[in-house]
N, C-alpha and C positions, 0 to 999 in steps of 0.2 A: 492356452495358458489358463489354470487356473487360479482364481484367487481367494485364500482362505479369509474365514470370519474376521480374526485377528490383524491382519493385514490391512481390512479397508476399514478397519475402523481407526485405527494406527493412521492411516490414509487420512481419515478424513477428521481427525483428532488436529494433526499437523498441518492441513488445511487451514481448520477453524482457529487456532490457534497464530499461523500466520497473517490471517485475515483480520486480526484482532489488532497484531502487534502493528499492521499497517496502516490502518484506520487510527489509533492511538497517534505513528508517527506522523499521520497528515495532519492530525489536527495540533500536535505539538507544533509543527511546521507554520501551521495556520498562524496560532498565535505570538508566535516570535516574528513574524513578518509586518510591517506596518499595513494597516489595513485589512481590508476581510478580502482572500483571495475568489472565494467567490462572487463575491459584487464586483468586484473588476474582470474577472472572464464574462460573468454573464451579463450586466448592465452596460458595464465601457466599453465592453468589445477586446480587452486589450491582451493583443496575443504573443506580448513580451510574456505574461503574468501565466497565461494559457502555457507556454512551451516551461516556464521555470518550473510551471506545478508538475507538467509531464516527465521533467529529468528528473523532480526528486520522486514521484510516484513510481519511476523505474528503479532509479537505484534504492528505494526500498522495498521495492521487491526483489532486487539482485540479493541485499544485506538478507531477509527474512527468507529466502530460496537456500542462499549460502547455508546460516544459519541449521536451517531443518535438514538439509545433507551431509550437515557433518564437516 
């Protein structure tokens, strides 16, 4: 399989641009939550806090996955 010029850059246009809108959504995330969620994963240990950031860090990547597929 080949892949043309246009293609990976398309590729990695929609990557970078992904990556962007995901970063953005963590931290909007961050500051609507009481507290800085990483001093409580890293300092407290607390892996209530740990699994919350992990379901929204998926389902933003489901939303920005969706999104770029159409």
């Amino acid at each position: 399989m080949i892949i043309s010029l246009p293609t990976l850059l398309n590729s990695l246009v929609y990557a970078g641009i992904g990556i962007v809108v995901f970063v953005v959504g963590f931290v909007i995330l961050d500051l609507l939550t009481p507290g800085k969620l990483w001093e409580e994963i890293r300092d407290k240990q607390n892996v209530a806090v740990a699994q919350f950031a992990g379901a929204i860090a998926i389902a933003l990547g489901i939303i920005v996955a969706a999104a770029i597929h159409g």
